[in-house]
LOZA-135560 format. One record per atom (N, C-alpha, C): residue in one letter; x, y, z. Coordinates in steps of 0.02 Angstrom, whole numbers, padded with zeros to 5 digits, always signed. Each point is the difference from the previous one (the first is absolute). Example, Ala and Ser with C-alpha at 12.3 -4.5 7.8 and 13.67 -1.06 7.14 Angstrom:
! LOZA-135560
A+00660-00284+00390;A-00045+00059+00000;A+00045+00060+00000;S-00018+00053-00036;S+00042+00059+00003;S-00039+00055+00037;
//
This chain:
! LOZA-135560
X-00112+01173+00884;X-00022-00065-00023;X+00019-00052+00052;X-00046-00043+00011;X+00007-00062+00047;X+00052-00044-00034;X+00026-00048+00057;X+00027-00058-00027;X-00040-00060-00051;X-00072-00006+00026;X-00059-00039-00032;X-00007+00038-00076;X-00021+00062+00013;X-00014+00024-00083;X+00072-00004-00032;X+00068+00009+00020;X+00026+00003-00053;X+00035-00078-00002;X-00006-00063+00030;X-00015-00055-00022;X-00050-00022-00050;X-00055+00040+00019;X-00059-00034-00053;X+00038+00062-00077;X-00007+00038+00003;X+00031+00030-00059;X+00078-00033-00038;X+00038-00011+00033;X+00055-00031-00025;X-00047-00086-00022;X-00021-00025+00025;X-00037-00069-00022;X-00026+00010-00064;X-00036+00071+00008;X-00064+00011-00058;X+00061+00018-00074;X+00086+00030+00009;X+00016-00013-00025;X+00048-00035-00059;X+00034-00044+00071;X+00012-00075-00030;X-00060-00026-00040;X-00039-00001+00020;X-00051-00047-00040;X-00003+00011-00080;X-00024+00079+00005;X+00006+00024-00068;X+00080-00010-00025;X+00035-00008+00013;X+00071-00002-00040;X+00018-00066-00020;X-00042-00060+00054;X+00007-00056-00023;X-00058-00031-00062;X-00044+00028+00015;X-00045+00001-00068;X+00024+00041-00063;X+00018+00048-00002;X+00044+00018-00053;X+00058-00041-00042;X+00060-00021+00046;X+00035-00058+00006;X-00036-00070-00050;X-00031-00014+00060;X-00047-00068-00045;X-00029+00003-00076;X-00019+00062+00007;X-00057-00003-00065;X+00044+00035-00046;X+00062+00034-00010;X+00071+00008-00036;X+00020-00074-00026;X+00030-00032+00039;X+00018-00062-00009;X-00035-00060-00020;X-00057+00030+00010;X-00061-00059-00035;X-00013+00008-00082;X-00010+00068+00011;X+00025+00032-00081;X+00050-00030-00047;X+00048+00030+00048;X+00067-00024-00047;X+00017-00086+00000;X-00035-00016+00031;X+00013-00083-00019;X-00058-00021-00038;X-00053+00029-00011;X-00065-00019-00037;X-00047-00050+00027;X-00002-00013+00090;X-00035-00029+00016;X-00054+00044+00044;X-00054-00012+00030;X-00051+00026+00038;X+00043+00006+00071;X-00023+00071+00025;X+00030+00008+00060;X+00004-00082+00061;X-00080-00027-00001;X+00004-00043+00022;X+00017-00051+00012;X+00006-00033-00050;X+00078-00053-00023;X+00056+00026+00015;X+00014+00045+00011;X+00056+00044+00012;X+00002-00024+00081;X-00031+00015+00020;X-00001+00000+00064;X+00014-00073+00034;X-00054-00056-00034;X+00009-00063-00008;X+00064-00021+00008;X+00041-00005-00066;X+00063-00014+00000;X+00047+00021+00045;X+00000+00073+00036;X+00053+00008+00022;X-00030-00014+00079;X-00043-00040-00002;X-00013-00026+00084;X+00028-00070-00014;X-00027-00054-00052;X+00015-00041-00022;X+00081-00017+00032;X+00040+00047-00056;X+00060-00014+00008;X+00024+00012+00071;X-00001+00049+00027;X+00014+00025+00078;X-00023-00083+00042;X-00036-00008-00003;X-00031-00086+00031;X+00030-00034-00018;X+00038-00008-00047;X+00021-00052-00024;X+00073-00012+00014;X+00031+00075+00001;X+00075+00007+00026;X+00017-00011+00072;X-00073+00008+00019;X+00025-00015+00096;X-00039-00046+00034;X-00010-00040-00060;X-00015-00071-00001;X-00078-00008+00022;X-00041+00046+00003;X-00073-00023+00023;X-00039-00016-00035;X+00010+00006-00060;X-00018-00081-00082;X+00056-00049-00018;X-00042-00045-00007;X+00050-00021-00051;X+00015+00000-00063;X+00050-00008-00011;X+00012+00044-00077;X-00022-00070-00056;X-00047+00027-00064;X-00034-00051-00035;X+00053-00030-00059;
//
């Protein structure tokens, strides 16, 4: 196995583990993955100051 394929394979599966992740925790908080996602960019912006906080 190449260095390229087993980059793209390790990518292909982070991805899936972080979608798992997300859509677990979207569950268990009872919001849509997407909002999910929302908020925790939201806040991340907001802690290292690139919003301002409302």
């Amino acid at each position: 196995m190449t260095r390229i394929a087993f980059a793209r394979e390790l990518e292909s599966a982070s991805d899936a583990i972080a979608d798992i992740a997300l859509t677990t925790i979207a569950s268990e908080l009872a919001i849509p993955k997407g909002d999910l996602v929302a908020r925790i960019l939201r806040e991340w912006l907001e802690t290292n100051a690139y919003l301002p906080v409302p």
